[in-house]
Phi, psi and omega in degrees: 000147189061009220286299182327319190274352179272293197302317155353264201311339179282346191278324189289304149012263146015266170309311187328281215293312176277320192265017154101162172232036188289172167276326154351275184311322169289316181302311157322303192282344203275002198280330174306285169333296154344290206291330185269023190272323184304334172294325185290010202080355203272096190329154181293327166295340175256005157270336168269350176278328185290306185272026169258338176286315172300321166310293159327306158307318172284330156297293182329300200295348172053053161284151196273165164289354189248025174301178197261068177309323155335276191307334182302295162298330202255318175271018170292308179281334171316281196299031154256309160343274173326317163277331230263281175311353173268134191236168184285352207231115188254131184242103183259111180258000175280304180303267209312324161324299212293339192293309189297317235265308155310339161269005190059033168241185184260139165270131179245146210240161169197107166263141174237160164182210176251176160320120161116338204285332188112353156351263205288334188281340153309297190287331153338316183290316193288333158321300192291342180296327182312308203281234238325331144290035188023058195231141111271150208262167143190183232222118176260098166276087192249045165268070164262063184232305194274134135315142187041031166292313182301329136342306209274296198325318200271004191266315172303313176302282192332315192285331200260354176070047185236168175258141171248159171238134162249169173235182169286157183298147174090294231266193194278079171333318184268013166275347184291288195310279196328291198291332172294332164286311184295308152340272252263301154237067149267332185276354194090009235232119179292325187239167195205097184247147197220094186284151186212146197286153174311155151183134177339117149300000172275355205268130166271333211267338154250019184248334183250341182274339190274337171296313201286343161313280176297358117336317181279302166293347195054067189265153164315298181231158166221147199223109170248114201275174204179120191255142197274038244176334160251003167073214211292346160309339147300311189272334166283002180284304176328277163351296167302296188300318169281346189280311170295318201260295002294149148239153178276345190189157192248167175188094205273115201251172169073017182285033149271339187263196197274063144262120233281354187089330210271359146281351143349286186263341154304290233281335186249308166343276178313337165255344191037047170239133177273147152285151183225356163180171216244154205231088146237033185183189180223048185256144176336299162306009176244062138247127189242144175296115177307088163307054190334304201278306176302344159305290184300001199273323184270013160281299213248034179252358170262348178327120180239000000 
């Protein structure tokens, strides 16, 4: 994981520092540069925001000759990174849980995306995260749309030993999520997460059914999951999604498998929603908190 888009950037390393930092020259390599950034996933629009922030930073620094150019570049592209993933909106779902629990309500999750990505086995992670914060869940299956959703969900509840509440297929989703929010606090019950069915983001007619879900639930966050493994298709699913709902923080699923990184760095750039977490496997425990620095850290930090 990740190796391509670092041998990039080791590669870019590299030239800047023997062919010179002129601007000529620099405009020539970052032209290179683009492009494998575009194989690598990473959208057209963030590949001209990175080298043009890079360019800057590096013209800018007025390096001496008996300076490190290396060390010079490699820690140019971090601080280019490094903003381009940090966003103004920091999302702690352990902290806002420990908050609601204190005002004596439920934190309500609202998940969205598209088909296929891992949407419920996600939330599934996010269940055991809870629970490992002494926080208790239940579980809104407010997918009455897929065959053998409601199934899939409840094979999860059952195994993490949480409730789910459900209706029959066909029947009114945000009407699922409303009795689960009400559970949730006649009971006491701290988090309240609400798988909702997969869908096309063109489909409108299930895209207006996903607003009235969140109307309805009113939720703390909507969480849009995403598998990093289709690349810049992720990142217009996000786009798109956020254009409707809004959503607030990303959760990026299969990135244990041969995914290039470079949606990573779209989804939050193009949305200016942090990722808040990573997908890497498919056991309970595999969900990991998304981290910036330590991400650019495994892109440019063995650079030598």
């Amino acid at each position: 994981m990740l190796e391509k888009l670092s041998n990039a950037f080791n590669t870019l390393v590299e030239k800047v520092s023997t062919e010179g930092l002129s601007d000529k020259k620099l405009d020539s390599l970052f032209e290179d540069f683009k492009i494998v950034l575009l194989e690598n996933d990473v959208a057209l629009t963030v590949t001209s925001k990175i080298a043009e922030e890079l360019k800057r930073e590096i013209v800018g620094s007025r390096l001496g000759r008996l300076e490190d150019k290396k060390k010079l570049i490699r820690e140019a592209l971090r601080s280019t990174l490094i903003k381009i993933l940090t966003t103004e909106k920091h999302v702690d779902i352990i902290k806002m849980a420990e908050e609601k629990r204190v005002q004596r309500k439920p934190l309500i999750i609202v998940f969205a995306g598209v088909n296929g990505t891992g949407k419920t086995t996600t939330i599934s992670k996010v269940v055991k995260f809870m629970m490992d914060h002494n926080l208790s869940v239940i579980l809104a299956c407010a997918d009455t749309y897929r065959p053998g959703a409601i199934e899939q969900l409840g094979v999860h509840a059952k195994r993490l030993g949480v409730k789910m509440i459900k209706h029959e297929y066909g029947s009114d989703s945000a009407s699922v999520a409303y009795d689960a929010i009400a559970h949730a606090e006649a009971r006491g019950i701290n988090v309240v997460l609400v798988d909702t069915a997969g869908r096309m983001q063109t489909n409108r007619n299930l895209m207006e059914e996903m607003r009235k879900i969140v109307r309805v639930a009113q939720p703390d966050l909507i969480i849009f999951v995403g598998d990093a493994l289709t690349g810049n298709d992720a990142v217009m699913q996000a786009q798109e999604f956020n254009a409707y709902i809004p959503i607030d923080a990303c959760i990026l699923t299969k990135m244990d498998a041969d995914a290039k990184g470079g949606a990573a760095i779209s989804i939050t750039y193009t949305t200016q929603k942090p990722i808040i977490g990573i997908g890497v496997g498919q056991d309970y425990g595999d969900l990991q908190p998304f981290d910036p620095q330590s991400f650019v850290d495994r892109l440019v930090g063995n650079m030598g």
